[in-house]
C-alpha positions as CSV (number, residue, x, y, z in Angstrom):
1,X,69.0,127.6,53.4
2,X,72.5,128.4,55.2
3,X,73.4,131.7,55.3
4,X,75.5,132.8,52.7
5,X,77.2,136.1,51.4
6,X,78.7,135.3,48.1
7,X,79.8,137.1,44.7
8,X,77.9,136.3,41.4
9,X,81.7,135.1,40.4
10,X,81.8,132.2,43.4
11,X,77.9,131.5,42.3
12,X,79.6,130.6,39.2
13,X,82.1,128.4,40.3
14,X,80.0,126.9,42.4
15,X,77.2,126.1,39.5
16,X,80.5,124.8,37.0
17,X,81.4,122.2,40.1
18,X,78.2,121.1,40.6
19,X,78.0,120.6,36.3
20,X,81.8,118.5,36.8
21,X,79.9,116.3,39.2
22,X,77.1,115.5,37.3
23,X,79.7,114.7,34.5
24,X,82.4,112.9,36.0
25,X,79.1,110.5,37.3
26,X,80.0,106.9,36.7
27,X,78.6,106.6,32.7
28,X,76.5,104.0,34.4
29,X,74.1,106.5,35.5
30,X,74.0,107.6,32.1
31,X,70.9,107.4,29.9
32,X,72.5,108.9,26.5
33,X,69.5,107.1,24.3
34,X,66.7,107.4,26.9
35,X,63.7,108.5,26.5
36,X,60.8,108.9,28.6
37,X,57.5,107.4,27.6
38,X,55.5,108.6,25.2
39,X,52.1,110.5,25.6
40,X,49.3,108.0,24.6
41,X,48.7,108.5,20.6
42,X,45.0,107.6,20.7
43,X,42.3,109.3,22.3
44,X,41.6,109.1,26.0
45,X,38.6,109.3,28.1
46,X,39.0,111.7,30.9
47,X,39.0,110.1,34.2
48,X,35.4,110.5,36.4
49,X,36.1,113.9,37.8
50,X,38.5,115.0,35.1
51,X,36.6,116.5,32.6
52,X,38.0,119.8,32.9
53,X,41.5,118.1,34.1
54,X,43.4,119.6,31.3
55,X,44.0,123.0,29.5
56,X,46.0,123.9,26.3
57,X,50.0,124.4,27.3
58,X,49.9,126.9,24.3
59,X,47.7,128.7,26.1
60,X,49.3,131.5,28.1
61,X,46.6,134.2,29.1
62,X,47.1,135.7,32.6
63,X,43.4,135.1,32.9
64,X,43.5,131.5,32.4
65,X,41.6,129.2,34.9
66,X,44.1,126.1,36.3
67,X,42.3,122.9,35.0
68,X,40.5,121.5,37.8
69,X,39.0,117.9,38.8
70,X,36.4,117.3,41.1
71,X,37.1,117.0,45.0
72,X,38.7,113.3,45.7
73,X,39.2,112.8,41.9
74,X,41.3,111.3,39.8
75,X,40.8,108.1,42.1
76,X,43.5,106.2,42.8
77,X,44.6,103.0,41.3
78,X,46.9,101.5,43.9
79,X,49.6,99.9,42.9
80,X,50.4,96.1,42.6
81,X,53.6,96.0,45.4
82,X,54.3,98.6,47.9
83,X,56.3,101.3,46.1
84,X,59.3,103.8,48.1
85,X,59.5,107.1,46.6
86,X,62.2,109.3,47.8
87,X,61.2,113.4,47.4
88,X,63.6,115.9,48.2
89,X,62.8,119.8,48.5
90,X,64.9,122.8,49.7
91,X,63.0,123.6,52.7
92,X,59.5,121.5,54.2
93,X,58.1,124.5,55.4
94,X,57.3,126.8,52.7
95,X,53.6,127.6,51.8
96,X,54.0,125.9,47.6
97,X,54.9,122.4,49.6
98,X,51.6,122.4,50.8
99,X,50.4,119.9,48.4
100,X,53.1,117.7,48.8
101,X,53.1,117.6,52.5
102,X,49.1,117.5,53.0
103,X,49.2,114.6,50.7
104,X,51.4,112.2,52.8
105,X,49.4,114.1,55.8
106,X,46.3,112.6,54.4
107,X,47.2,109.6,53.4
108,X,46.6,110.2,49.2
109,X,50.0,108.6,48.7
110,X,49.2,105.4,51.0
111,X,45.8,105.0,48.8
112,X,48.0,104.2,45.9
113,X,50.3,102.1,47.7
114,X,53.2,104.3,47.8
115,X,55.2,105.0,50.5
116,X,56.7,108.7,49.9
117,X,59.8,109.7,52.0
118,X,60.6,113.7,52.0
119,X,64.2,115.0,52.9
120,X,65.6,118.0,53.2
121,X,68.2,118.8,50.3
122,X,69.9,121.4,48.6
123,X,68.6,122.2,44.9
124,X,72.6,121.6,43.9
125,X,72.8,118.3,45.8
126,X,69.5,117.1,44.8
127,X,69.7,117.8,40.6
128,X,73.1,115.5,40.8
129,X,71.1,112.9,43.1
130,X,68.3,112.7,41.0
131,X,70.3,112.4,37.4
132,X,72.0,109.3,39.3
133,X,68.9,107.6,40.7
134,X,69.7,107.9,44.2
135,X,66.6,110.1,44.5
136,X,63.4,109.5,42.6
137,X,61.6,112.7,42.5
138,X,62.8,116.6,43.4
139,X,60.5,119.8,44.2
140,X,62.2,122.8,42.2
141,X,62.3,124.0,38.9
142,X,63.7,123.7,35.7
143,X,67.1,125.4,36.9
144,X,70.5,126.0,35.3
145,X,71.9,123.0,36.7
146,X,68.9,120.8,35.8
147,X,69.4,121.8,32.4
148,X,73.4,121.5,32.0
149,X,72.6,117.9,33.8
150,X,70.2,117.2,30.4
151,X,72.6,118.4,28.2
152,X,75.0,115.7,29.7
153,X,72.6,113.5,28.6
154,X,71.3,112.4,31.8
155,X,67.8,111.6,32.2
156,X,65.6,114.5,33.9
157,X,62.3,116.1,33.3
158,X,60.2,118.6,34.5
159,X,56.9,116.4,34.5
160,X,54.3,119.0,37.1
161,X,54.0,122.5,37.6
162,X,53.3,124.3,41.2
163,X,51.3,127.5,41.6
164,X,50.9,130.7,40.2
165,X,50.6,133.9,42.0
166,X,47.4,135.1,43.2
167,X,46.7,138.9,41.4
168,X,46.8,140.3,44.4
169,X,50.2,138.6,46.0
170,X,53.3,141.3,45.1
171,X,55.7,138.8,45.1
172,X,58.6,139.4,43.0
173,X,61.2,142.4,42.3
174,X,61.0,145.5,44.9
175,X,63.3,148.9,44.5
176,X,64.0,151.6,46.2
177,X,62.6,155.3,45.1
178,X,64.6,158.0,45.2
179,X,62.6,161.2,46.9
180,X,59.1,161.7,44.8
181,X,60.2,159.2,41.9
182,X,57.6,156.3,40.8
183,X,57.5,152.8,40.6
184,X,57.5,153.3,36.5
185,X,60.0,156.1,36.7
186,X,62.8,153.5,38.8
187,X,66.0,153.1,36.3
188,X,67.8,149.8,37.1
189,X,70.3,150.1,34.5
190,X,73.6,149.8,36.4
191,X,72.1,148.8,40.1
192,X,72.7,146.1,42.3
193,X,69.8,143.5,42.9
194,X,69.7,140.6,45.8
195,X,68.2,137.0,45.2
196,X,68.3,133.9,46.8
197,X,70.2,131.9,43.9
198,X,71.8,134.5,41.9
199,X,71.7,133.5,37.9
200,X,70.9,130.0,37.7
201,X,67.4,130.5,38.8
202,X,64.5,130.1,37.1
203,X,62.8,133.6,38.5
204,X,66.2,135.2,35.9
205,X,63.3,134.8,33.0
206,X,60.7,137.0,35.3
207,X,63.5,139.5,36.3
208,X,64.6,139.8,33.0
209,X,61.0,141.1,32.1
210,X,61.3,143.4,34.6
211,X,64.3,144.2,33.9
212,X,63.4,144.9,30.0
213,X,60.7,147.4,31.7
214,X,63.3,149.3,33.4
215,X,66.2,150.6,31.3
216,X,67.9,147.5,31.8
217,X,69.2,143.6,30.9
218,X,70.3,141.1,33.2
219,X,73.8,141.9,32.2
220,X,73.5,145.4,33.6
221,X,72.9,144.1,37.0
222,X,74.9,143.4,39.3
223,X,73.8,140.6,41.2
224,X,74.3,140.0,45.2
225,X,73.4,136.1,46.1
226,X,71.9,136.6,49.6
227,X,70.0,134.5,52.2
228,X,66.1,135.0,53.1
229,X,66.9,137.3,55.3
230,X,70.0,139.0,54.0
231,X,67.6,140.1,51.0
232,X,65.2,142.0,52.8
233,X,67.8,143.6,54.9
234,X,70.0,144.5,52.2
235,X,66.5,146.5,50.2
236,X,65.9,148.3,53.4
237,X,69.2,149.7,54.5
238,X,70.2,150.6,51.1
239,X,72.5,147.4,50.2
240,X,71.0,146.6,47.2
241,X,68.5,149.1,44.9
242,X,66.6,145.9,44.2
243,X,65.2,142.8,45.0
244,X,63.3,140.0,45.0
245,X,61.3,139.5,47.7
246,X,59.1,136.3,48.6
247,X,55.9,135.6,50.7
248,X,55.6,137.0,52.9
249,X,58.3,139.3,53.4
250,X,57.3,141.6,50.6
251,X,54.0,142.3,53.1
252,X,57.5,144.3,55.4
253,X,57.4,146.8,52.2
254,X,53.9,147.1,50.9
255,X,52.8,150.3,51.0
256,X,55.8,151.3,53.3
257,X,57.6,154.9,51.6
258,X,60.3,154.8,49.4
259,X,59.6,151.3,48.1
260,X,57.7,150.0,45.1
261,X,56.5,146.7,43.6
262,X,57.9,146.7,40.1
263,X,56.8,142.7,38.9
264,X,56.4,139.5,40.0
265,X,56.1,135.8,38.7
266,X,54.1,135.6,35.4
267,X,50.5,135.4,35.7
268,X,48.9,131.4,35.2
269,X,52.1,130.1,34.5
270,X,54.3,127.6,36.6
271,X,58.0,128.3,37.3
272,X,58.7,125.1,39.0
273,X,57.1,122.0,40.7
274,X,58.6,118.6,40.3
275,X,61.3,116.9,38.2
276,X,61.7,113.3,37.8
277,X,65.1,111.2,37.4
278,X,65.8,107.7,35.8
279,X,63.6,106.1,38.6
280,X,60.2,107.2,37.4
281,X,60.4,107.9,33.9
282,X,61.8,104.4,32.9
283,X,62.3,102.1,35.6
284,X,59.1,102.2,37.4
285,X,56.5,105.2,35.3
286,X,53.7,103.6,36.7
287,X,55.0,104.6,40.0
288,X,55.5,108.4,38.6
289,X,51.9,108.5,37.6
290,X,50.4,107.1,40.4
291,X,52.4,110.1,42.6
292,X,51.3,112.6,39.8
293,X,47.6,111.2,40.6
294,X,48.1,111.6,44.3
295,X,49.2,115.0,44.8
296,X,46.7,116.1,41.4
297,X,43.9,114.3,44.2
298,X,45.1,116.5,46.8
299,X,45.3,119.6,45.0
300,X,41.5,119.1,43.7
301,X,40.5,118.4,47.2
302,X,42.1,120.7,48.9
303,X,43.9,123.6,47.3
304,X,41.8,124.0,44.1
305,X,40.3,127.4,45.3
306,X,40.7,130.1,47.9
307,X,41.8,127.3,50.4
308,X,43.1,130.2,53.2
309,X,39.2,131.2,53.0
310,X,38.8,128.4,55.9
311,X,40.7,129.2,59.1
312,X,40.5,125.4,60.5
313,X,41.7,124.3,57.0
314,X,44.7,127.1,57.7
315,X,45.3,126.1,60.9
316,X,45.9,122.4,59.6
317,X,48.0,123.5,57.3
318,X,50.2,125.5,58.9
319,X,50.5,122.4,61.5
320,X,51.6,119.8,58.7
321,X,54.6,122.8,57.5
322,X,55.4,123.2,60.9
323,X,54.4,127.0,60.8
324,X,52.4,129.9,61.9
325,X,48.4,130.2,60.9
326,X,49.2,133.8,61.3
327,X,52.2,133.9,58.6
328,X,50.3,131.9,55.7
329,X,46.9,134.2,56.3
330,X,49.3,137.7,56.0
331,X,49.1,136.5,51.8
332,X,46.8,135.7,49.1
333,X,46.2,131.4,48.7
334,X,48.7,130.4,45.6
335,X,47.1,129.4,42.6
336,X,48.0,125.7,42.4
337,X,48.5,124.6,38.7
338,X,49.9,120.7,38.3
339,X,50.5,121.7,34.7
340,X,53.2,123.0,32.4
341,X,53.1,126.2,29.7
342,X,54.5,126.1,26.8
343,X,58.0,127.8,26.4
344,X,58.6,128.2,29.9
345,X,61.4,126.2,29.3
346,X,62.8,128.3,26.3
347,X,62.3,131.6,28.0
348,X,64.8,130.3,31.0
349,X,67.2,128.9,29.0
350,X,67.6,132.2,27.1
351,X,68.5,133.7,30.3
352,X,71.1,131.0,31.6
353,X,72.2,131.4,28.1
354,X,72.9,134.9,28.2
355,X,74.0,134.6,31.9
356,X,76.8,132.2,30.9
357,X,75.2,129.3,33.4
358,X,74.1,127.3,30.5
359,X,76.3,126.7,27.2
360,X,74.3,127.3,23.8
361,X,72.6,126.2,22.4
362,X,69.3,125.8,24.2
363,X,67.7,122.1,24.4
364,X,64.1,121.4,23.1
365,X,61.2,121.7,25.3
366,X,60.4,117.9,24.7
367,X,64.3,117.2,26.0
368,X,63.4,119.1,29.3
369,X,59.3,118.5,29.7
370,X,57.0,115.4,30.1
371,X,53.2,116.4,30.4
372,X,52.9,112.5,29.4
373,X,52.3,111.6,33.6
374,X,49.4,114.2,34.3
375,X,48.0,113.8,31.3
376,X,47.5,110.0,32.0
377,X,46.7,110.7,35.6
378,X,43.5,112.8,34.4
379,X,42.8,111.2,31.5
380,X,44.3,113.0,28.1
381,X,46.1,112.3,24.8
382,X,48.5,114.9,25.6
């Protein structure tokens, strides 16, 4: 991400450009009466392997295990013709892209007879690509701008989730203590807090709860949009009271004097993964489940556990991200989770709601989430 200093204001102005993009798009592009397919009404058998490939969205205990396959399962079912599928993501060298990039690695994608380009593209960029087809798949979340682009009537889902934090990872908001406060005494009420995106993020729902812990609302922040490394430096020489602080710069703090972990990303429950356009939930859906398949393969075979427990599995890794062994061992493995919660949808909106990103009022979950591709791709009714 480029460097950037900005005010919450020109994050604003920014985020209403990108939503007069999406709709001055040729009506073309428009799906106003789409709809993706529907989950299968009858019962399915789970695929071999899949057994345990599905848990209940409703169910959101921290404790929950991530439904699992067997290793090299759900097999793939290649496709009739050769199929191009263009993936775009932020940044190719993060530690959640793992699956993504180990997949076209190991040839998972080939097996099904796709052939899986990943660029390089800004989240802002990529949301107005995919509502217009030029792109066929993104790696984010379920975003302010994703959103505004569904209320415009354009067709995008979030159709599979990422990871969830390890228990141990401290990922998330850091403050600064005043001389012999606590991490439960902090007041943020009134303080100014760094983040990558600013308020049309999907981590506004996790602040917000750590916010509500602290004296304070979202609207009694004031927010500083920062790069990577303008957050951290802005925590430690005083810039901004808070912060949220990613792997692994948040190991810079831990246990380091006159800072605390307040909260991170909710236990067992997704915040992003990847949204499909037009492409794959009409035009070609059996192409969107056979990449669904593919990276659910590679998450079973290789990132279903503690995969960081394997130093020559680390070491390949980090080679495919074009990193360090040393940087992705310094934190926990993520908890890879190809499926969606229930109402994670609803809880973001709230908060682009009350942020002013995102007009009321909020869109249904089944306007914004399609389980309908991983639930074929293991075998489920949905």
């Amino acid at each position: 991400m480029a460097r950037r200093h900005t005010t919450v204001a020109t994050v604003l102005l920014a985020c209403t450009a990108l939503l007069t993009a999406c709709v001055s798009s040729d009506d073309g592009n428009k799906t106003d009466n789409a709809k993706s397919a529907p989950s299968p009404t009858a019962p399915v058998a789970a695929v071999a392997g899949c057994e345990k490939g599905w848990t209940d969205p409703a169910d959101l205990s921290p404790t929950r295990a991530p439904a699992r396959c067997a290793p090299n399962t759900p097999a793939p079912k290649p496709l009739a013709a050769k199929t191009k599928i263009v993936v775009t993501a932020g940044t190719l060298s993060a530690e959640y892209l793992g699956p993504l990039r180990m997949a076209k690695a190991k040839g998972e994608f080939d097996k099904e007879n796709l052939d899986v380009e990943i660029k390089q593209m800004p989240s802002t960029d990529a949301i107005t690509s995919l509502a217009k087809g030029q792109i066929d798949a993104l790696y984010s979340a379920p975003e302010a701008g994703f959103v505004n682009a569904a209320k415009q009537n354009f067709d995008v889902k979030w159709v599979l989730g990422n990871y969830s934090s390890d228990p141990k990872s401290k990922s998330g908001v850091w403050a600064r203590l005043k001389d012999g406060q606590t991490a439960d005494q902090v007041d943020l009420k009134g303080k100014s807090f760094g983040s990558l995106v600013g308020k049309t993020s999907i981590i506004m729902y996790p602040i917000a709860s750590v916010l509500d812990k602290h004296n304070a609302k979202p609207t009694d922040v004031d927010f500083k949009q920062l790069d990577a490394q303008g957050v951290a430096q802005a925590l430690e020489n005083g810039g901004v009271d808070a912060a949220w602080l990613l792997d692994p710069v948040w190991k810079n703090f831990d246990n380091k004097p006159g800072y605390a972990f307040l909260g991170g990303q909710p236990a067992g429950e997704p915040i992003g993964g990847f949204l499909y356009g037009p492409n794959l939930l009409e035009k070609n859906r059996d192409a969107g489940v056979a990449f669904a398949r593919a990276l659910i393969r590679t998450i079973n075979t290789y990132f279903a556990g503690d995969y960081k427990s394997d130093p020559a599995f680390v070491q390949e890794l980090a080679t495919t991200l074009g990193s360090k062994p040393e940087l992705l061992s310094a934190v926990p493995s993520l908890v890879t989770d190809w499926e969606i919660r229930k109402g994670t949808v609803d809880k973001a909106q709230e908060q682009f709601v009350a942020g002013k990103v995102v007009e009321a009022p909020a869109l249904p979950e089944d306007k914004l989430v399609d389980r309908s591709f991983y639930a074929e791709a293991v075998g489920h009714n949905g």
